[in-house]
Each structure stands twice: as structure tokens, then as C-alpha cells.
C-alpha positions in Angstrom: -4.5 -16.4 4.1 -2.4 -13.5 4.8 -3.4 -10.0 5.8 -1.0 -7.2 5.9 -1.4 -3.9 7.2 0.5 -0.7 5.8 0.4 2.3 7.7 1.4 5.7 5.5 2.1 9.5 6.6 1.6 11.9 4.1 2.6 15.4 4.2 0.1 18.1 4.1 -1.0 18.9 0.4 0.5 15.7 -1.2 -2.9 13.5 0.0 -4.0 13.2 -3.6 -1.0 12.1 -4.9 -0.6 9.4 -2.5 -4.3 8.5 -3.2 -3.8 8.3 -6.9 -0.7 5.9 -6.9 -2.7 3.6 -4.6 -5.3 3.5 -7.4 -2.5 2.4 -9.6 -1.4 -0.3 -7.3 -4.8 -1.6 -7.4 -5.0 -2.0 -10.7 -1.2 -3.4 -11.0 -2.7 -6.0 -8.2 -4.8 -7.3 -11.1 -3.7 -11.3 -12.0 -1.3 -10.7 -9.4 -1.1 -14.2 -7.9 -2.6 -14.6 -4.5 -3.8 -11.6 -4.0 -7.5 -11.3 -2.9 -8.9 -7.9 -1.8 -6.8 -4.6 -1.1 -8.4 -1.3 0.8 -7.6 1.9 1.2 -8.8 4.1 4.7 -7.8 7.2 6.2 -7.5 8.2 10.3 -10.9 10.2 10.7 -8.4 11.8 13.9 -5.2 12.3 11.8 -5.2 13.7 8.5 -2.7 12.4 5.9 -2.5 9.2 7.8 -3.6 5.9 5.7 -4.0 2.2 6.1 -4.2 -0.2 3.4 -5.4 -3.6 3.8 -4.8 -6.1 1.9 -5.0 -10.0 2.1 -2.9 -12.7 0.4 -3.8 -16.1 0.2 0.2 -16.1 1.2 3.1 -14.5 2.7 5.1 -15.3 0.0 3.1 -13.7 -2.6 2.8 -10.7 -1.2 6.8 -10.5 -0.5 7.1 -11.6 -4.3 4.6 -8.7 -5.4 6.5 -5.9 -3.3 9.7 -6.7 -4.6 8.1 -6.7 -8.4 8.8 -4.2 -11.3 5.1 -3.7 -11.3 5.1 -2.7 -7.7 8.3 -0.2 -8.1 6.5 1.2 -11.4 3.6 2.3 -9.2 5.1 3.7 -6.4 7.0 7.0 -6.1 6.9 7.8 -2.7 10.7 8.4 -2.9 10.2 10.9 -6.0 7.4 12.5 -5.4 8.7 13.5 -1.7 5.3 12.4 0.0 5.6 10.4 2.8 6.4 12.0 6.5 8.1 8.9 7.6 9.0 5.6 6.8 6.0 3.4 5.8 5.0 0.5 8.9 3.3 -2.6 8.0 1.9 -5.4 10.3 1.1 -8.7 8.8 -1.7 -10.3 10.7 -0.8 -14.3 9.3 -3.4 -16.7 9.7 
């Protein structure tokens, strides 16, 4: 199993749209193969500032779904001008 963490920086005002397009991931993540469980949390100390969590049963499918049209569908971080910074994710590889 693989679990990745994805660190995210909104800017002030643009939380909900960053919360909504994770609610479409989720529901892109359905019959996506390997994946397992995905959650969303937010820094109690630092508004704007969101992990997801989300475990694979591998590396590879998780690389595959990123790099999907389903994946680029759902996200508009780019777009929509949300993020403060450049998105960091951890992968905790068991």
C-alpha cells in the first residue's frame, strides 16, 4: 500500500472552490484502480492550508491516475488562480 500526502495553500476567499473540486476528485476516484480511501483536512493553525490523504494499493496507480484525463478534468487550480504556491506531496510507501 501506498499513502501519499498532498499539502495545498489556498488564497484567502477561494477555500470553497478548492473544497468543491476536491469533492469532484473524489468522485472521479470512483473504479479508479487501486485506489482505497482519500481524505480531505484543514490546518486548525493555518487557514487555507489542506492535506489530502489518500492511499493506493500502489505507486504506480496513483502516478497513472494523476497523469489521467479524469484527474486534469477535475482540477483547475491553474484556472481558477487558487493555490498560493505550488502544491507538495510526500508519499509515505510501505
Amino acid at each position: 500500500m501506498t499513502t501519499i500526502g498532498m499539502q495545498y495553500d489556498v488564497l484567502p476567499g477561494k477555500e470553497q472552490i478548492f473544497v468543491d473540486a476536491f469533492i469532484r476528485v473524489l468522485e472521479a476516484l470512483k473504479g479508479v484502480p487501486g485506489h482505497q480511501e482519500s481524505h480531505l483536512y484543514e490546518d486548525v493553525q493555518q487557514k487555507g492550508t489542506y492535506l489530502i490523504v489518500s492511499q493506493f494499493a500502489r505507486m504506480e496507480d496513483f502516478t497513472a491516475f494523476i497523469h489521467s484525463d479524469a484527474f486534469k478534468a477535475v482540477t483547475n487550480w491553474g484556472k481558477e488562480e487558487i493555490l498560493r504556491g505550488r502544491p507538495r506531496h510526500k508519499v509515505y510507501a510501505q
